[in-house]
Biotite code that builds the C-alpha atoms (Angstrom):
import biotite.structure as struc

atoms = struc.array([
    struc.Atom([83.895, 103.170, 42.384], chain_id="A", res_id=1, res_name="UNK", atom_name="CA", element="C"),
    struc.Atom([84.838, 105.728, 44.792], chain_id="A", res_id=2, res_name="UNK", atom_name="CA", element="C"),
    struc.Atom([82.399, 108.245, 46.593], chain_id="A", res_id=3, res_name="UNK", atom_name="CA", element="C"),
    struc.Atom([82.672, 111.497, 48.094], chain_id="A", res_id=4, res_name="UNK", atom_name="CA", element="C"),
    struc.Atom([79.874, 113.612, 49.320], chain_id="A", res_id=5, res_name="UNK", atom_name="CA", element="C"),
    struc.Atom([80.847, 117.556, 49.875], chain_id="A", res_id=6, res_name="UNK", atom_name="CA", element="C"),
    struc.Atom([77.488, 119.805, 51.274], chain_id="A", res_id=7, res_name="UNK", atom_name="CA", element="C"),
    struc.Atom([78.395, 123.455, 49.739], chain_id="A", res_id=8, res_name="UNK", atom_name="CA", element="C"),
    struc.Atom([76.092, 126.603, 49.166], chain_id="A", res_id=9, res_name="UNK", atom_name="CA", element="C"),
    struc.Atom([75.334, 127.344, 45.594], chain_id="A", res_id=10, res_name="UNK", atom_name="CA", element="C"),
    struc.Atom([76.201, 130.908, 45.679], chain_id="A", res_id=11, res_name="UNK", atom_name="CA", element="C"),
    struc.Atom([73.825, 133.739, 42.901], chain_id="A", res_id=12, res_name="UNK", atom_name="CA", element="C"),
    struc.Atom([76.793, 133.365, 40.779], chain_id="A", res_id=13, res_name="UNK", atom_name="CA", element="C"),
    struc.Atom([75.891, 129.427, 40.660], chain_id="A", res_id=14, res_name="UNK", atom_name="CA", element="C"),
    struc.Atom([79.607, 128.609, 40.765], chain_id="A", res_id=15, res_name="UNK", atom_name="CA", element="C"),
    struc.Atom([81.216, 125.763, 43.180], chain_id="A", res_id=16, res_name="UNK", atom_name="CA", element="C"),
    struc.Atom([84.394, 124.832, 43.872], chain_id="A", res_id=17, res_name="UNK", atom_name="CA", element="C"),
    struc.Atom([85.718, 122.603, 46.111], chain_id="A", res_id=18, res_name="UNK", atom_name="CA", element="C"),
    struc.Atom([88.892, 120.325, 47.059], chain_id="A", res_id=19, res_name="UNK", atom_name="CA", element="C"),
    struc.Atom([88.894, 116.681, 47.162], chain_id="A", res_id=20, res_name="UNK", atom_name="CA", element="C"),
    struc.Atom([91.013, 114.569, 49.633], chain_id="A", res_id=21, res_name="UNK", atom_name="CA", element="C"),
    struc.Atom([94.674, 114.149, 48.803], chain_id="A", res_id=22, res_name="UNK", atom_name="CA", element="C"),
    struc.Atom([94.003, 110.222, 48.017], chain_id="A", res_id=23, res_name="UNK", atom_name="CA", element="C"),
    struc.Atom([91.727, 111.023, 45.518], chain_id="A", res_id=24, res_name="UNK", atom_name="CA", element="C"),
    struc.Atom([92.160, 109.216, 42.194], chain_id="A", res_id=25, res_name="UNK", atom_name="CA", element="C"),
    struc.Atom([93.485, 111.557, 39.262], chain_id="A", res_id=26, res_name="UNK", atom_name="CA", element="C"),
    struc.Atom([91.407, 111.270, 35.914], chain_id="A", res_id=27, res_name="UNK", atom_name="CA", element="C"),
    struc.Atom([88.048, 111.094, 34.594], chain_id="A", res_id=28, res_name="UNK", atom_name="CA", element="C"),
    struc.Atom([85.116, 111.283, 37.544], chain_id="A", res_id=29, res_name="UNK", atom_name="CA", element="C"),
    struc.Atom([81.448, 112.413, 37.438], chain_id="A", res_id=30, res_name="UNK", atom_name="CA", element="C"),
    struc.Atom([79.968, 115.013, 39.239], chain_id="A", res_id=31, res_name="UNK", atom_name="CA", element="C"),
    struc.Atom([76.649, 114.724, 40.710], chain_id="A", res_id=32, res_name="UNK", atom_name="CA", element="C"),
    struc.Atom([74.826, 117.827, 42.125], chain_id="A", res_id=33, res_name="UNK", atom_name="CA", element="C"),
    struc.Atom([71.729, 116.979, 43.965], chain_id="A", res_id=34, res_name="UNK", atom_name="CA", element="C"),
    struc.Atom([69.444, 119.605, 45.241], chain_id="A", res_id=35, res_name="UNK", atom_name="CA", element="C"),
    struc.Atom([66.400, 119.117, 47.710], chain_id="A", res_id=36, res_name="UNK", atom_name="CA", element="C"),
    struc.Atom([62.901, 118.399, 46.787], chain_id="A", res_id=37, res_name="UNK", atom_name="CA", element="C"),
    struc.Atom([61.349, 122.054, 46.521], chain_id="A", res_id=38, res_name="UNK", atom_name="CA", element="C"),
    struc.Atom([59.451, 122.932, 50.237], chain_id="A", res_id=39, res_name="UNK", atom_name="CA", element="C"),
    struc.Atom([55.601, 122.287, 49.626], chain_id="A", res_id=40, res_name="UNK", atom_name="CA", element="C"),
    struc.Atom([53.794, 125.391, 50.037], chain_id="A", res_id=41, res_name="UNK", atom_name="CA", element="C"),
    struc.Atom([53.355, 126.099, 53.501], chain_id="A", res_id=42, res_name="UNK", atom_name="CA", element="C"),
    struc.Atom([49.620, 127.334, 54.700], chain_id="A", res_id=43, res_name="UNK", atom_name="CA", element="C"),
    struc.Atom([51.249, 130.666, 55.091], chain_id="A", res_id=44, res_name="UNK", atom_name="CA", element="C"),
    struc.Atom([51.193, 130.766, 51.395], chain_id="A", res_id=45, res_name="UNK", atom_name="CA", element="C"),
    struc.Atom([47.550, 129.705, 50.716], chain_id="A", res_id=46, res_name="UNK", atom_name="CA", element="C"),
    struc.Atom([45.135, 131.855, 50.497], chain_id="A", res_id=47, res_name="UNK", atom_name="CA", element="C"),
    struc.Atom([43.149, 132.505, 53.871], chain_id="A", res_id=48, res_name="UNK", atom_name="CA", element="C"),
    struc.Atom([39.679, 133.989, 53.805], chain_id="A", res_id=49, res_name="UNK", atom_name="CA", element="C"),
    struc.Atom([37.914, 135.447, 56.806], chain_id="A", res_id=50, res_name="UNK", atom_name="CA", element="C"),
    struc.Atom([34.368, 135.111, 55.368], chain_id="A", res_id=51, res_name="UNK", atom_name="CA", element="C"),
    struc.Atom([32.612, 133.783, 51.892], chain_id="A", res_id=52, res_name="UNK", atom_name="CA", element="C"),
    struc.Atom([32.493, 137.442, 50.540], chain_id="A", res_id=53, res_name="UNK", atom_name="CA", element="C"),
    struc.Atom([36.989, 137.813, 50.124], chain_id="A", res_id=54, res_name="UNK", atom_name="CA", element="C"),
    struc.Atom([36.188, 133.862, 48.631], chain_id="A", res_id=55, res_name="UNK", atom_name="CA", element="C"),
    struc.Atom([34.306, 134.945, 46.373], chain_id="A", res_id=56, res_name="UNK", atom_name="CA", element="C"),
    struc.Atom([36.350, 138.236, 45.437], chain_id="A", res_id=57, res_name="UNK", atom_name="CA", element="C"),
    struc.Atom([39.946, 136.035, 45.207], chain_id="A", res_id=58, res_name="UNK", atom_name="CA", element="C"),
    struc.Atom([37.435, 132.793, 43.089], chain_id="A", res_id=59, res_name="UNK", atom_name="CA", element="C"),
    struc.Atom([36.766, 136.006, 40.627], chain_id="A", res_id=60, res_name="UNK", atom_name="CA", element="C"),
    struc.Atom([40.161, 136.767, 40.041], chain_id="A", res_id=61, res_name="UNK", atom_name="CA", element="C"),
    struc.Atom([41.040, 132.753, 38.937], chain_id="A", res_id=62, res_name="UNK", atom_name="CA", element="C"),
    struc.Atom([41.761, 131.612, 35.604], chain_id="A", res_id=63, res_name="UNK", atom_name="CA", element="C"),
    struc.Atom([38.831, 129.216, 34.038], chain_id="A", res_id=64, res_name="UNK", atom_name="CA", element="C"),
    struc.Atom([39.899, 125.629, 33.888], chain_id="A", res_id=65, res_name="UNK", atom_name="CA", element="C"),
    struc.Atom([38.717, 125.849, 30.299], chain_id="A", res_id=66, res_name="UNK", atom_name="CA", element="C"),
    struc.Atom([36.382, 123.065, 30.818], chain_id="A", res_id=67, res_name="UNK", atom_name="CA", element="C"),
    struc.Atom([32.759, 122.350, 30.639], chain_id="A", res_id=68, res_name="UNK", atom_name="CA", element="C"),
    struc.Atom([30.623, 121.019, 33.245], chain_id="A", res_id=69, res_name="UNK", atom_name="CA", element="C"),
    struc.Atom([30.041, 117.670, 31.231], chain_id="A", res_id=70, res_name="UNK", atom_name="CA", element="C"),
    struc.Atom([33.994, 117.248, 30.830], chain_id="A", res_id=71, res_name="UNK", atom_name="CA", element="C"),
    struc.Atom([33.823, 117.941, 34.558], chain_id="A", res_id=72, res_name="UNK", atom_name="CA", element="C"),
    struc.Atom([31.395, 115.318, 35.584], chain_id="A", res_id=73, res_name="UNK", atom_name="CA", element="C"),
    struc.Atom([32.649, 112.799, 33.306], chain_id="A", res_id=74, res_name="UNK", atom_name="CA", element="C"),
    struc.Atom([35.895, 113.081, 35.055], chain_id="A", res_id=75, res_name="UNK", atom_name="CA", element="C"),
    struc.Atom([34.735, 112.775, 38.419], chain_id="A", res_id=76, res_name="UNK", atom_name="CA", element="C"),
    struc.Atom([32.232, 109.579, 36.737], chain_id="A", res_id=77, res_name="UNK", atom_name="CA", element="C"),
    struc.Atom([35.663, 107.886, 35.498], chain_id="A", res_id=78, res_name="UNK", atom_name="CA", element="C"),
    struc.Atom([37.688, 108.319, 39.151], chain_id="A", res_id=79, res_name="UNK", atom_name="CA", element="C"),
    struc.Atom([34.459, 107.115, 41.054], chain_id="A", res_id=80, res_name="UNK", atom_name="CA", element="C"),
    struc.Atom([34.113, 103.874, 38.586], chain_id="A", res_id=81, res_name="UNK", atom_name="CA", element="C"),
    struc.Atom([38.161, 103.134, 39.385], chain_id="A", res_id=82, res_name="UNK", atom_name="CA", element="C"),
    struc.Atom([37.173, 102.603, 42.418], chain_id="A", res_id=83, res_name="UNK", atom_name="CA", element="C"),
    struc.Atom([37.267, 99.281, 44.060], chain_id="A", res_id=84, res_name="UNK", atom_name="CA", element="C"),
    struc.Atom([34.370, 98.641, 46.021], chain_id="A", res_id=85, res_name="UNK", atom_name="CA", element="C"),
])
């Protein structure tokens, strides 16, 4: 099996062409298109708080997990007993 790797730019219209070398085989061939990881957020993106009070203000504005404090702590029970001493 032959390989070629090509870098191009995806353009907004999401449409790539490209030419392969002249000694190329002729016939069927798969394409692979491989895209990077996505960038972790960077700490520019996290929220930043100058004092407890804007915590507290931004905590207000989050969605409940939905769960109680027993389905909490029996979480945090199960990780802590995985544990290997």
């Amino acid at each position: 099996m032959q390989t070629y790797q090509i870098e191009h730019d995806v353009p907004m219209t999401h449409r790539v062409s490209f030419d392969l070398p002249p000694n190329s085989p002729v016939g069927s061939a798969k394409i692979i298109v491989l895209f990077p990881d996505s960038p972790t957020p960077s700490e520019e993106t996290q929220p930043r708080f100058t004092n407890m009070a804007e915590y507290l203000a931004w905590h207000d504005t989050q969605p409940a997990s939905g769960r109680s404090p027993e389905e909490i702590d029996r979480q945090i029970r199960e990780e802590r007993e995985g544990w290997s001493d």
